[in-house]
C-alpha positions as CSV (number, residue, x, y, z in Angstrom):
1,X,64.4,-287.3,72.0
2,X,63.6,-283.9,71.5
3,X,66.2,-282.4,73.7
4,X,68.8,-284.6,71.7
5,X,67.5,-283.4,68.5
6,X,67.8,-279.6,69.8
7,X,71.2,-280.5,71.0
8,X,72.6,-281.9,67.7
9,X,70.8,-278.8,65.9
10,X,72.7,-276.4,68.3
11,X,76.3,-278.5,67.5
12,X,75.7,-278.6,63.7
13,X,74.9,-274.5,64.0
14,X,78.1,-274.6,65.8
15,X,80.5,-276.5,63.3
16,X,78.4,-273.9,60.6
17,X,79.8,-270.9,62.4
18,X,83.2,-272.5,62.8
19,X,83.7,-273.6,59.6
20,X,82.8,-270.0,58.2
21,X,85.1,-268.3,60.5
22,X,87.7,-270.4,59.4
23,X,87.2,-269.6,55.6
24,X,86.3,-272.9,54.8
25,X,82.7,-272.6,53.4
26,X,84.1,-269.3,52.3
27,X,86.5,-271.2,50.5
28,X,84.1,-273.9,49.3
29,X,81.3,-271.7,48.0
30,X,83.9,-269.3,46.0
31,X,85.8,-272.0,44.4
32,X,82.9,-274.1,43.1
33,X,81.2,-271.3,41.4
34,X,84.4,-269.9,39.7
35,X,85.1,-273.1,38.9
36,X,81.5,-273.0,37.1
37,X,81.8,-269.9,35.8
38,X,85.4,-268.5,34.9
39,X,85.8,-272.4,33.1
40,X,82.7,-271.8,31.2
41,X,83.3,-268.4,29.9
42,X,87.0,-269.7,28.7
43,X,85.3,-272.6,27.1
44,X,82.6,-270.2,25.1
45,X,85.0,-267.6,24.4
46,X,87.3,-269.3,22.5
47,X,84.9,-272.0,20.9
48,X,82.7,-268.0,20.2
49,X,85.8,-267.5,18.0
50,X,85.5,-270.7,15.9
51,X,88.0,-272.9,17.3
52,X,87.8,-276.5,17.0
53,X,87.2,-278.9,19.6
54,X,90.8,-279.6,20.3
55,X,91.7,-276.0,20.9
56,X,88.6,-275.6,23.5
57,X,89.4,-278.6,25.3
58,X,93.1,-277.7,25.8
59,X,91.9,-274.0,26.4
60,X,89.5,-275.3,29.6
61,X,91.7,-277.8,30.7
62,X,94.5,-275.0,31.5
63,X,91.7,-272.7,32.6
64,X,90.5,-275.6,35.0
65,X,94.3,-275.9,35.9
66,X,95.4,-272.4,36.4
67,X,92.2,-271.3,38.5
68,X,92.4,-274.4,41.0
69,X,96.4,-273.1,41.3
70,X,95.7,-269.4,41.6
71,X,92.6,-270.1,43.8
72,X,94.3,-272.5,46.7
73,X,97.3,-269.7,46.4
74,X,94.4,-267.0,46.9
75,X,92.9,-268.2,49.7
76,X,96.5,-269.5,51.8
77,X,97.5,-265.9,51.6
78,X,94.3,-264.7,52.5
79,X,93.9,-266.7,55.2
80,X,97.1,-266.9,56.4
81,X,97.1,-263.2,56.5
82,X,94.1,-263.0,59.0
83,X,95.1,-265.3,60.9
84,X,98.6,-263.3,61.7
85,X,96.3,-260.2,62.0
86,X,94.3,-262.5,64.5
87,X,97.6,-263.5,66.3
88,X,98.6,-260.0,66.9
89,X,95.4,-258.7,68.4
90,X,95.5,-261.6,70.7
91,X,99.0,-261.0,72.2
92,X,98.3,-257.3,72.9
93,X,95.2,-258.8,74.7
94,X,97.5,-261.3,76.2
95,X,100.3,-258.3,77.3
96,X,97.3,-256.4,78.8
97,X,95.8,-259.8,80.8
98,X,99.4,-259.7,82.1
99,X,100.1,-255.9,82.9
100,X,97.1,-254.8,83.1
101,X,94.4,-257.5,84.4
102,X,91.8,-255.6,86.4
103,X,91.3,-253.5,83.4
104,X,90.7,-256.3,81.5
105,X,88.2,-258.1,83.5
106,X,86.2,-254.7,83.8
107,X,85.9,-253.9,80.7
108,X,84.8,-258.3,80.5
109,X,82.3,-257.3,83.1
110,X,80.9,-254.3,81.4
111,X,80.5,-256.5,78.2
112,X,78.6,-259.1,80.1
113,X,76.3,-256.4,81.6
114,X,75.9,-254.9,77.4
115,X,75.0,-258.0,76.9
116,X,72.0,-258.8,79.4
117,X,73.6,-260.3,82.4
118,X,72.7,-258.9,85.7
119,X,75.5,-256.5,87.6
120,X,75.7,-259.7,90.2
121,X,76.2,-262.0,87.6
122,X,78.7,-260.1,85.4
123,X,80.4,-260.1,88.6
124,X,80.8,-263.5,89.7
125,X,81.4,-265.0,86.0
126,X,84.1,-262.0,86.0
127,X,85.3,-263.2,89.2
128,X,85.7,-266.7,88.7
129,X,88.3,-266.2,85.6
130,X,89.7,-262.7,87.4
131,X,92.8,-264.8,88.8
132,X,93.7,-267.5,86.3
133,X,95.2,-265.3,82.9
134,X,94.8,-268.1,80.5
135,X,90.9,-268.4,81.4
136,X,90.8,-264.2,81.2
137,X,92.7,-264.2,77.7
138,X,90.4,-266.7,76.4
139,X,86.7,-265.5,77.8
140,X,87.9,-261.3,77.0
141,X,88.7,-263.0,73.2
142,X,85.3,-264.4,72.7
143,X,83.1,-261.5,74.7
144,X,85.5,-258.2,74.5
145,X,87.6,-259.0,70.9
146,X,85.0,-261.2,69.1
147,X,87.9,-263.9,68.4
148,X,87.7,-267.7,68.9
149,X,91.1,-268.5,70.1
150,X,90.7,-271.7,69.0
151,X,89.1,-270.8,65.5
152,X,91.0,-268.3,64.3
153,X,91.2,-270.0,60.7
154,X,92.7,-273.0,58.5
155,X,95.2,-271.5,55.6
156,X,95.7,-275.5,54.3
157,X,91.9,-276.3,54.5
158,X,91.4,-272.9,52.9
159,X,92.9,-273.6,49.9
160,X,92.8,-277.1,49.7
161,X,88.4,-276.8,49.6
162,X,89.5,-274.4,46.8
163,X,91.5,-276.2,44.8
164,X,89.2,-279.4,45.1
165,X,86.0,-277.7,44.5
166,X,87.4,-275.1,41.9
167,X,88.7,-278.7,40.3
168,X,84.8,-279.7,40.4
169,X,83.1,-276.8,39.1
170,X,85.3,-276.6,36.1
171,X,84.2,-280.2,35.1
172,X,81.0,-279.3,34.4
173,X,81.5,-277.1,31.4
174,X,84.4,-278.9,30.3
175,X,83.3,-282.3,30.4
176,X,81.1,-282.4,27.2
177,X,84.3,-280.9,25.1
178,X,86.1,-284.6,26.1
179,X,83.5,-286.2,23.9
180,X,81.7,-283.3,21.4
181,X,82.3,-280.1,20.0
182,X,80.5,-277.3,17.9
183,X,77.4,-276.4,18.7
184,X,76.9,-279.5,21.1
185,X,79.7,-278.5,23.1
186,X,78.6,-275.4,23.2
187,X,75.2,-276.4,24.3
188,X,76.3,-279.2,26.6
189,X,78.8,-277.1,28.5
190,X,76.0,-274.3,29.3
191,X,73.4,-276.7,30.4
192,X,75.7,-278.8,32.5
193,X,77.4,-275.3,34.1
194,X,73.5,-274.3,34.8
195,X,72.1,-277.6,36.2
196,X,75.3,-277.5,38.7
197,X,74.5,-273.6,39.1
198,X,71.1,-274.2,40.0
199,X,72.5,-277.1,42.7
200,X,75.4,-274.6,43.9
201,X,72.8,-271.4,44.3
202,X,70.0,-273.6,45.9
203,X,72.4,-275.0,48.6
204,X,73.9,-271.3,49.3
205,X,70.7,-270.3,50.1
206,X,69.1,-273.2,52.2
207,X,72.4,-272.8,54.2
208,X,71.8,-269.2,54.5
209,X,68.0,-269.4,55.5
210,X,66.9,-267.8,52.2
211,X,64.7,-269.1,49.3
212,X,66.1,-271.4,47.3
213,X,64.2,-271.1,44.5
214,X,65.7,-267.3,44.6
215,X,69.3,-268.6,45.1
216,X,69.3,-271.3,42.4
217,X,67.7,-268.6,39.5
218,X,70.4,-266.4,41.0
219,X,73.1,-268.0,40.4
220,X,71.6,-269.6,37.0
221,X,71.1,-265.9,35.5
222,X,74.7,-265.2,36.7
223,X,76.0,-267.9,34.7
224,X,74.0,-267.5,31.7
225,X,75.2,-263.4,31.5
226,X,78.6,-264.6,31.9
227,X,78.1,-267.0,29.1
228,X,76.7,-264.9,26.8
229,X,79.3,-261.9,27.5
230,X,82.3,-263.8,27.0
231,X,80.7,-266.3,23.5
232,X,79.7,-263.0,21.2
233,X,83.3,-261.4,22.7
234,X,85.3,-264.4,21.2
235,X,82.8,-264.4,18.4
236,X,83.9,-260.7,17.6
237,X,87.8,-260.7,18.1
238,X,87.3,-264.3,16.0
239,X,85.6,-262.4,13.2
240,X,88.3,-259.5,13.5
């Protein structure tokens, strides 16, 4: 029972690592919170200025709109863009597994050495993938290049997590505006957007191994700043 337990632990670190290499938790954990945040300060600034409810709720509802678009087009470029740069390294690895093998599989052996393995055993692992090029290619990735050939990142997951998420976090402030305004809304939005803040920073962190305590007040105090930046500079351009 134990062993199983340390074998699923070991799998779910595993999917972790994956799903960070392939920018979706990046993804995730950027579009939820400026979903949270950028939605909040659009809904503050322009009720800050003394618009009515209808004007807010139109105002976040584009702002909710326009981020999810601009995010998921964000992070497919991004994404796409690393994994070409990815692609690229890989097939000038892959021209110098063909040309130039032996060079290859010493500098694999040296790694394995760097890395702890005994000379005899750097030499046998080395030796066992030395004649087959697609075996080579793939082990030189992962312990010469750092690259998961099969991991090298998801530019549709990318920026669909964004889009969905972004689409999530900008409900919270923009909710209460559906069914109050004034000072309500204005309330309503900032506690929802911090209660979700507090959720959002306290599962960074546990995911991270840090406090979570630390990581919910974090992110709390980022969205309370943010706030009150963006409210008193719609107040003032309202007054003006």
């Amino acid at each position: 029972m134990a062993a199983g337990s340390e074998q699923a632990a070991t799998a779910l670190l595993a999917r972790r690592a994956a799903e960070v290499q392939q920018g979706a938790a990046r993804a995730a954990v950027l579009g939820v919170n400026d979903g949270l945040v950028s939605t909040l300060c659009i809904i503050l600034g322009v009720a800050g200025a003394g618009s009515d409810q209808t004007a807010v709720r139109l105002a976040g509802l584009a702002g909710l709109v326009a981020g999810a678009v601009s995010m998921a087009a964000g992070e497919w470029i991004s994404v796409t863009a690393q994994v070409e740069l990815f692609k690229g390294v890989l097939a000038d690895l892959r021209g110098l597994v063909r040309d130039h093998p032996g060079v290859v599989a010493g500098r694999l052996e040296h790694e394995l050495r760097e890395a702890g393995y005994s000379d005899a055993t750097a030499r046998t692992a080395v030796a066992e993938v030395r004649h087959d090029s697609e075996r080579l290619l793939d082990v030189a990735a992962r312990r010469v290049v750092g690259i998961n050939p099969g991991e090298l990142g998801s530019p549709w997951t990318a920026a669909l997590s964004s889009f969905l998420l972004f689409s999530l976090g900008a409900l919270a402030p923009l909710l209460p505006w559906l069914f109050t305004g004034g000072e309500s809304g204005e309330v309503l939005s900032v506690a929802a957007t911090g209660l979700a803040g507090l959720v959002v920073g306290g599962v960074v962190a546990r995911s991270s191994g840090r406090s979570v305590p630390y990581g919910a007040v974090r992110q709390l105090l980022i969205i309370l700043l943010a706030a009150a930046v963006t409210y008193y500079a719609g107040a003032l351009f309202g007054a003006s």
